[in-house]
C-alpha positions as CSV (number, residue, x, y, z in Angstrom):
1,X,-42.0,51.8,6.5
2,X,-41.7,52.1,10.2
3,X,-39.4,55.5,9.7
4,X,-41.6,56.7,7.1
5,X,-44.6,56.8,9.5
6,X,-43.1,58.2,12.7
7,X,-41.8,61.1,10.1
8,X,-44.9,61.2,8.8
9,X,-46.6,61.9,12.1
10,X,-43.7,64.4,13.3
11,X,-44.5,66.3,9.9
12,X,-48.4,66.7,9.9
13,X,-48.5,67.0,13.2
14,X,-46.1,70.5,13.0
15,X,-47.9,71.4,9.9
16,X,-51.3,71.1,11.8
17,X,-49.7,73.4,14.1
18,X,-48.7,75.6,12.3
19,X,-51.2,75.8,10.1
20,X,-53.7,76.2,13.4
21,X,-51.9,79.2,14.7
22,X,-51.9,80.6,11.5
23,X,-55.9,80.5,11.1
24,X,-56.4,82.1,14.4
25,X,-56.4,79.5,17.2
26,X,-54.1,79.8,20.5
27,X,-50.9,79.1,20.6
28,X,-51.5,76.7,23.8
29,X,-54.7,75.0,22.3
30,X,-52.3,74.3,19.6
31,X,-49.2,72.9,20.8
32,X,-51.0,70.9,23.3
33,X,-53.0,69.7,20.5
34,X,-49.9,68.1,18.7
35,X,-47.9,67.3,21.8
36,X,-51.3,64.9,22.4
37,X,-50.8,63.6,19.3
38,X,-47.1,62.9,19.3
39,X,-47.5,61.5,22.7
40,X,-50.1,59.0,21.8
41,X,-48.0,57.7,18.6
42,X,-45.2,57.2,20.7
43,X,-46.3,54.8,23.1
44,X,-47.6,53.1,20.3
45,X,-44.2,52.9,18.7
46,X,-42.7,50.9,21.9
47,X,-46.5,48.9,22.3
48,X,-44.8,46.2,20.8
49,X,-42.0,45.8,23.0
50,X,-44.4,45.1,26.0
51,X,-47.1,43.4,24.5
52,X,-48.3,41.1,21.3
53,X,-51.8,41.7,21.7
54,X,-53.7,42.3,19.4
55,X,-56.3,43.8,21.2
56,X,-54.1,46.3,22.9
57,X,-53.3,47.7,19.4
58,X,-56.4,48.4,18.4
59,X,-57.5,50.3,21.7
60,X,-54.5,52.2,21.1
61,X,-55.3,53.0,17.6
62,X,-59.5,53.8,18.8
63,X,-57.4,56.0,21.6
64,X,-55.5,57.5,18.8
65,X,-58.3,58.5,16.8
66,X,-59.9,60.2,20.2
67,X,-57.3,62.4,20.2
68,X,-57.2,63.1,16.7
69,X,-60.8,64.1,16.6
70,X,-60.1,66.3,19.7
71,X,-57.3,67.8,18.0
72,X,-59.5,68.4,14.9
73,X,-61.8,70.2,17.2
74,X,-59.7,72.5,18.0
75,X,-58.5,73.4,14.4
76,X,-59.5,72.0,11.1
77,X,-55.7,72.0,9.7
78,X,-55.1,68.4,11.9
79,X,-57.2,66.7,9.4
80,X,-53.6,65.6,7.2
81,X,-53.1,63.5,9.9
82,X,-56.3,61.4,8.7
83,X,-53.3,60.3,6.4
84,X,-51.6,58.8,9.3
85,X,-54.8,56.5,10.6
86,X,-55.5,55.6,7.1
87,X,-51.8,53.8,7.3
88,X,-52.6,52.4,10.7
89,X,-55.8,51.0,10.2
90,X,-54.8,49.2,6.8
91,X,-52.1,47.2,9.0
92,X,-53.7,47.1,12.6
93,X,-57.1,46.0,11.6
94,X,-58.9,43.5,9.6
95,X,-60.1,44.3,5.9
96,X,-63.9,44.9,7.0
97,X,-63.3,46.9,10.3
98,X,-60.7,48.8,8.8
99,X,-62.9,49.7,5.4
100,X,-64.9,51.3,8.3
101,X,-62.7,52.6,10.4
102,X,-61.6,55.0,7.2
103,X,-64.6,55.7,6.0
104,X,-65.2,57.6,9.6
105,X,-61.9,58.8,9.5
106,X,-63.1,60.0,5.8
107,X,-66.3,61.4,7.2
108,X,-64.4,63.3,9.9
109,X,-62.2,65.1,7.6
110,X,-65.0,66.2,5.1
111,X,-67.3,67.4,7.9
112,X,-64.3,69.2,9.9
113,X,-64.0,72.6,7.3
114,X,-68.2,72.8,7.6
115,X,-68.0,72.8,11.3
116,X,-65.3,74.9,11.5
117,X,-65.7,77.7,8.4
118,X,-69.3,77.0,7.6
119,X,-68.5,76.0,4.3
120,X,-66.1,73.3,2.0
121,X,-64.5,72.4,-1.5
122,X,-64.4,69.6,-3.8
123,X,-60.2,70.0,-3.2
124,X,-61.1,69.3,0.3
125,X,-63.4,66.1,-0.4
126,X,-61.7,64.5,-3.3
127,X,-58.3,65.1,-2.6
128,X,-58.2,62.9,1.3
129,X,-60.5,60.7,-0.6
130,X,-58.2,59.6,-3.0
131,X,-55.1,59.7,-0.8
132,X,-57.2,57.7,2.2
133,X,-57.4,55.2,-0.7
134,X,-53.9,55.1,-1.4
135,X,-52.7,55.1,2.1
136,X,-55.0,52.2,2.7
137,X,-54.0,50.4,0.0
138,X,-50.3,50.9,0.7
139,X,-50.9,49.4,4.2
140,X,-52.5,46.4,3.2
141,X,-50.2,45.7,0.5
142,X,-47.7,46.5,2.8
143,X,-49.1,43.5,5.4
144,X,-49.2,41.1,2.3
145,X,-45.7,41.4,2.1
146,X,-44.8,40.9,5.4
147,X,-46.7,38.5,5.3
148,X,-45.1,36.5,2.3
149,X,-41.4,37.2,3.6
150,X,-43.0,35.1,6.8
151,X,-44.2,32.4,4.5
152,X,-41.2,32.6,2.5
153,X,-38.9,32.5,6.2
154,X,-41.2,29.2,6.5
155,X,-39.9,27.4,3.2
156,X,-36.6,28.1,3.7
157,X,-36.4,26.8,7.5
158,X,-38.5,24.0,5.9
159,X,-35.9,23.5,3.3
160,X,-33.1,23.9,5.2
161,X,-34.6,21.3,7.8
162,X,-35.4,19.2,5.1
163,X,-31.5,19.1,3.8
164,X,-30.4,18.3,7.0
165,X,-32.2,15.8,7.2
166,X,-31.3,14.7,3.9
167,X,-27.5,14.9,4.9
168,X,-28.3,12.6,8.2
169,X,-29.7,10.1,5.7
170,X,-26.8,10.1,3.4
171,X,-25.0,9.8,6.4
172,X,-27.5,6.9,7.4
173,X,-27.3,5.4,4.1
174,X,-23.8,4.9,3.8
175,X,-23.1,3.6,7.0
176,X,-25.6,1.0,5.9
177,X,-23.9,0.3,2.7
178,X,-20.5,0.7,4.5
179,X,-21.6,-2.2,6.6
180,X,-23.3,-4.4,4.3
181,X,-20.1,-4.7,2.1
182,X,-17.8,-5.5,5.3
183,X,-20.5,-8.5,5.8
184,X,-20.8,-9.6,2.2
185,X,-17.1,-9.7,2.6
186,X,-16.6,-11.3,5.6
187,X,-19.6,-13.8,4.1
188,X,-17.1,-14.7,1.0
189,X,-14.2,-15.2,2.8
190,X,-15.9,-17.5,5.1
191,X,-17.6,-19.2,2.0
192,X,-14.1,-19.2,0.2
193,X,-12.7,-21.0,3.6
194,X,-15.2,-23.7,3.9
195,X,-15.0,-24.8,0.5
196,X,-11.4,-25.0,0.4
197,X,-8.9,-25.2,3.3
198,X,-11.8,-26.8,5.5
199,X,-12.4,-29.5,3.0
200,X,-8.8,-29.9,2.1
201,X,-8.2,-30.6,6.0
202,X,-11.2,-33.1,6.2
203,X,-10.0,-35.0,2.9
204,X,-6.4,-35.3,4.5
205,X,-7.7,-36.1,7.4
206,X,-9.8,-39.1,5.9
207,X,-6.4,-40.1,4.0
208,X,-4.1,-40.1,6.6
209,X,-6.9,-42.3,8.9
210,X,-7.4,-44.7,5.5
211,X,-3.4,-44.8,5.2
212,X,-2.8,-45.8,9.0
213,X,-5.2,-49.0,8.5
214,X,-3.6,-50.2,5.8
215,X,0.0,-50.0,6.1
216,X,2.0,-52.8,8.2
217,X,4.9,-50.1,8.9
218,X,4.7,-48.8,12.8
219,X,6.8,-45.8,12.1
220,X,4.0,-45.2,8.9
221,X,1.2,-45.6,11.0
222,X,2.7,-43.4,13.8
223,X,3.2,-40.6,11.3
224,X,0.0,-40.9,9.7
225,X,-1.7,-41.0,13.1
226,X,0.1,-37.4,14.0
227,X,-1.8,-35.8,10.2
228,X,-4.7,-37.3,11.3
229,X,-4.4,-35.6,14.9
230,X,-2.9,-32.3,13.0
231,X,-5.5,-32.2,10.2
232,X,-8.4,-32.6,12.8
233,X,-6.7,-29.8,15.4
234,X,-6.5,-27.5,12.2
235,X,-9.9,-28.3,11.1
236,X,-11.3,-27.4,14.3
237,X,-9.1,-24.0,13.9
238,X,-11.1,-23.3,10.6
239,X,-14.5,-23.8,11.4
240,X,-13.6,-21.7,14.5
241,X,-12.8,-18.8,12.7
242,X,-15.7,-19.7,9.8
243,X,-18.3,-19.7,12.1
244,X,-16.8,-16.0,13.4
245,X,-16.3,-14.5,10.0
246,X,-19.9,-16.1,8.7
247,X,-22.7,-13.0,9.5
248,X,-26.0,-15.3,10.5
249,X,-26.7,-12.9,13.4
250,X,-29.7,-10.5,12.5
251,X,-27.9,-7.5,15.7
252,X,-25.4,-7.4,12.9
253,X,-28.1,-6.3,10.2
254,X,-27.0,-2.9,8.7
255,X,-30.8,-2.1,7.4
256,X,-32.1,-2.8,11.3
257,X,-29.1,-1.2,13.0
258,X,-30.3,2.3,10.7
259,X,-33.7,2.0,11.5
260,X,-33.6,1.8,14.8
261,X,-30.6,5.0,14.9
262,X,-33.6,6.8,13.4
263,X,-36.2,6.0,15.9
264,X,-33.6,7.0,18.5
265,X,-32.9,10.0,17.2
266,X,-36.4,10.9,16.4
267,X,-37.5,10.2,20.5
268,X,-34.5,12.5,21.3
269,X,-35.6,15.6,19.4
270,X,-39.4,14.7,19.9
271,X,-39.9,12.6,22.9
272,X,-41.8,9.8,20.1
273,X,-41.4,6.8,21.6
274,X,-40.5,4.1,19.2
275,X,-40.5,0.2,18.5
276,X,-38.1,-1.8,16.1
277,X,-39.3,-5.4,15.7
278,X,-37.5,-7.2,13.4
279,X,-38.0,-11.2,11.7
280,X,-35.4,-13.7,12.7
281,X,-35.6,-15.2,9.5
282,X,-34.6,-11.6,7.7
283,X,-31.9,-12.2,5.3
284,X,-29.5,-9.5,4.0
285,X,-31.0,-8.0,1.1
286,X,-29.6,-6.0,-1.9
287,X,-28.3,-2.7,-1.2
288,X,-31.3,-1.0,-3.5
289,X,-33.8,-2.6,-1.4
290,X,-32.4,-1.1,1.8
291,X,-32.1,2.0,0.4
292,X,-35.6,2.5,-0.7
293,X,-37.2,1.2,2.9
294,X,-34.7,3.4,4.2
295,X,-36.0,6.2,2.4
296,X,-39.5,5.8,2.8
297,X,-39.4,5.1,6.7
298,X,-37.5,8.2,6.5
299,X,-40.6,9.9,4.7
300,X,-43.4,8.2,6.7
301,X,-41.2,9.6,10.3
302,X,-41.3,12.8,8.7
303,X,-44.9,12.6,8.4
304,X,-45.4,11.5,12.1
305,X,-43.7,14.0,13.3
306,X,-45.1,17.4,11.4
307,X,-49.0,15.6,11.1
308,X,-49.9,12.7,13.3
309,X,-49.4,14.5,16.7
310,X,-48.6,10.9,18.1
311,X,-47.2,9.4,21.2
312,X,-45.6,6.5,20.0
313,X,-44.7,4.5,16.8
314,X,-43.9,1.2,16.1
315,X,-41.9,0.1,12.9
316,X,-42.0,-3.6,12.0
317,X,-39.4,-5.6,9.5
318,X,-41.3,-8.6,8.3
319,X,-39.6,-11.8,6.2
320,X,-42.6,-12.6,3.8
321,X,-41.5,-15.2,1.8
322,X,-39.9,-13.5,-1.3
323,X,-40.9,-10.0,0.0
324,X,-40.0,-8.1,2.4
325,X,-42.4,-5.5,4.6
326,X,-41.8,-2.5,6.1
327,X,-44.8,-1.4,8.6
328,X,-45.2,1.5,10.4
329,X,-47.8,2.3,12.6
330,X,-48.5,5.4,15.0
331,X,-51.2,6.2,17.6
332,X,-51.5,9.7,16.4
333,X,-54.6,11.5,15.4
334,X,-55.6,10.3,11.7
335,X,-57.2,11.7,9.0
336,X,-60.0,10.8,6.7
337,X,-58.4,8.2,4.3
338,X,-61.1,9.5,1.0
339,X,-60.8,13.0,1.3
340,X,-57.0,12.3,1.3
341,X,-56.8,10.1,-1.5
342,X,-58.8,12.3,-3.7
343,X,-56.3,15.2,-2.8
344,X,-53.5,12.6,-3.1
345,X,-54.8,11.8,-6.9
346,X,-55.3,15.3,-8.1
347,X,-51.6,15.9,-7.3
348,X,-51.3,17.5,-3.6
349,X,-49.8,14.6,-1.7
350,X,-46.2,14.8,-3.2
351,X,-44.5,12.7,-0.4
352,X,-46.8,10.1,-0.9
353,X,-46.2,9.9,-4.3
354,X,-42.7,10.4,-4.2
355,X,-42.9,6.6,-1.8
356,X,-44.9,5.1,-4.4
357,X,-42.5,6.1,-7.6
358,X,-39.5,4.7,-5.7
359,X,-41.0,1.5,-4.3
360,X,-42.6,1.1,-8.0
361,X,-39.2,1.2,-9.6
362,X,-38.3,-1.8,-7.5
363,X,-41.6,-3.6,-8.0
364,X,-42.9,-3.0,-4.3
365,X,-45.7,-0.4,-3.3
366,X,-47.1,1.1,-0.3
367,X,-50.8,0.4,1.5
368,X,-52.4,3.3,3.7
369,X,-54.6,2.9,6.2
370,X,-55.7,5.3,9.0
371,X,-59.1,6.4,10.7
372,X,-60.0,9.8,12.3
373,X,-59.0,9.7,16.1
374,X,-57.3,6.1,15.4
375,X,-53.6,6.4,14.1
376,X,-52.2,5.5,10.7
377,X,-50.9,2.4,9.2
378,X,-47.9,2.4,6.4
379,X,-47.2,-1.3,4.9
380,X,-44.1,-0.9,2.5
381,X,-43.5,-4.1,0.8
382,X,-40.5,-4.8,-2.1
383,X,-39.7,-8.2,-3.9
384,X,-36.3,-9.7,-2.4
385,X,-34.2,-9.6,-5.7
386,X,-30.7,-11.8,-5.7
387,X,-28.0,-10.1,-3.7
388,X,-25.5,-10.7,-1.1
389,X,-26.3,-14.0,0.6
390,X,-25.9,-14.9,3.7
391,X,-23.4,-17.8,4.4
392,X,-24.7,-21.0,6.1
393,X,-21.4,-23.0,7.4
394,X,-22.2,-26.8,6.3
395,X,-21.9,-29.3,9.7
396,X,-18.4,-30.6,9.3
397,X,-18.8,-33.2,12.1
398,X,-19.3,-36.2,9.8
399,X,-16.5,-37.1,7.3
400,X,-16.9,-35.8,4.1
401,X,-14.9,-37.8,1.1
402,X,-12.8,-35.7,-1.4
């Protein structure tokens, strides 16, 4: 489009030349006529390496037409360069002033042959009419485009952000899952432990102490006193390495350790500063349930970050019983909660709805709350459904009987 014009202006303007000396105007009126003209339409063509301006543009497209109507002046023949403005004006100016804008332009070239020869033809009405119509139509159709490959540049920079992030929570999530099997593990083999080789100890422990009082035999009870010492020293061994291998720590927590990896790496690439305040009492829930507060605090991030303008969130993990909350609140600038629902419900709030589906397949769901000026507030809540449990180890300092 950009080649097409500057040929465009090269050719009328020699035509108009041409066709000026040809009708009987001098040769310097002219060529200093088009030389004007070509002038002028170059500096617009490297305008937009010194300035984005709108404003600049359209002076230099008013300055444009000066020179035009000058040139026109001079010789009636520079009217085909009315062509050339009818372009310009279609992508330079708005629909109302550029409707205007050719529709002088159109006046100009009508009135030019009556001015200059006294007299005109229906060729010379009809004809730039209908090309200043299809010039101007080219030029805004033209702008359309551009302006969906923009939006189109948009979705896919949208999309490919959106896959990346995608990737980091794949990444996210299986680190989680990674870790919450290494501690149901580590929570079986401590369970498995206790409820064998430590009670095996403490029961020959018990016999070899019942044995020693019973039997007359000093060599007996002196051998039966070493099992006792040996059982107890080994006992002491296992509930050493139980209490290592048994996960009650909540730092160890694979669905906290994610969570707050996210709010870290959202304050590096936005500067949100972010809280993680989690329940002592959490337990380890299923691997499902993780996933889908993982997901959704994923979402409701996402939505701080493009919407809420905010300074600061805090996420909260919260032990309720037989449910488990998720909230999320930020100090950004809010919306108006009705107006948003009713968009919500007639099907424009996909993310939202997206939350809700997942949370409902688990037999959670998701409040909203949030005030113009105030901040938002997101409480995520699912059912805690049987899964890996974490391992108490029993107090082994009384005797326990076989």
């Amino acid at each position: 489009m950009t080649i097409g014009q500057h040929l465009m202006a090269v050719v009328l303007t020699a035509i108009g030349v041409i066709r000026a000396i040809g009708d009987g105007v001098g040769m310097p009126a002219a060529i200093i006529s088009g030389i004007a003209i070509l002038a002028w339409h170059t500096a617009g063509t490297i305008l937009p390496s010194k300035t984005r301006s709108r404003s600049v543009a359209v002076w230099w497209l008013l300055g444009f037409a000066a020179i035009w109507i000058a040139a026109v002046a001079v010789s009636a023949e520079f009217v085909w360069l009315a062509f050339l403005l009818w372009l310009l004006a279609g992508h330079l100016l708005p629909l109302r002033w550029g409707l205007l804008f050719s529709g002088f332009v159109l006046a100009v070239v009508i009135v030019a042959p009556i001015l200059h020869h006294g007299t005109t033809s229906y060729a010379n009405i009809f004809g730039p009419l209908i090309g200043g119509i299809f010039a101007f139509g080219i030029s805004r159709g033209y702008l359309q485009l551009l302006r969906d490959a923009a939006e189109r540049e948009r979705l896919v920079a949208s999309l490919t952000r959106l896959q990346a992030e995608t990737a980091e929570l794949q990444d996210e999530l299986a680190l989680a899952q990674r870790h919450s099997g290494a501690i149901a593990e580590r929570a079986r083999i401590s369970r498995d432990i206790h409820d064998t080789i430590a009670q095996a100890l403490s029961s020959i422990r018990l016999l070899a102490h019942a044995g020693a009082g019973r039997t007359d035999d000093p060599d007996a009870a002196r051998t039966l006193a070493q099992v006792e010492t040996l059982a107890g020293d080994s006992l002491a061994d296992v509930r050493r390495i139980v209490a290592a291998l048994a996960p009650v720590e909540l730092d160890d927590d694979a669905l906290a350790s994610a969570l707050q990896r996210m709010l870290d790496r959202v304050r590096d690439e936005t500067g949100l500063q972010g809280e993680l305040h989690v329940d002592d009492s959490m337990p380890i829930l299923p691997t499902e349930v993780e996933v889908a507060l993982l997901r959704t605090a994923q979402s409701a991030l996402a939505n701080v970050r493009l919407h809420a303008r905010a300074s600061r969130v805090i996420m909260s993990l919260i032990d309720a019983d037989d449910t488990v909350r998720l909230d999320i609140i930020d100090d950004g600038t809010g919306f108006d909660q009705p107006a948003w629902e009713q968009d919500a419900d007639a099907g424009s709030s996909y993310g939202l709805r997206f939350m809700r589906a997942r949370l409902r397949e688990l037999g959670g769901g998701l409040d909203l709350e949030s005030t113009p000026g105030e901040g938002t507030a997101l409480s995520i809540h699912l059912p805690i459904r049987p899964g890996p449990v974490s391992v108490t180890v029993a107090d082994t300092t009384t005797e326990e009987m076989p």
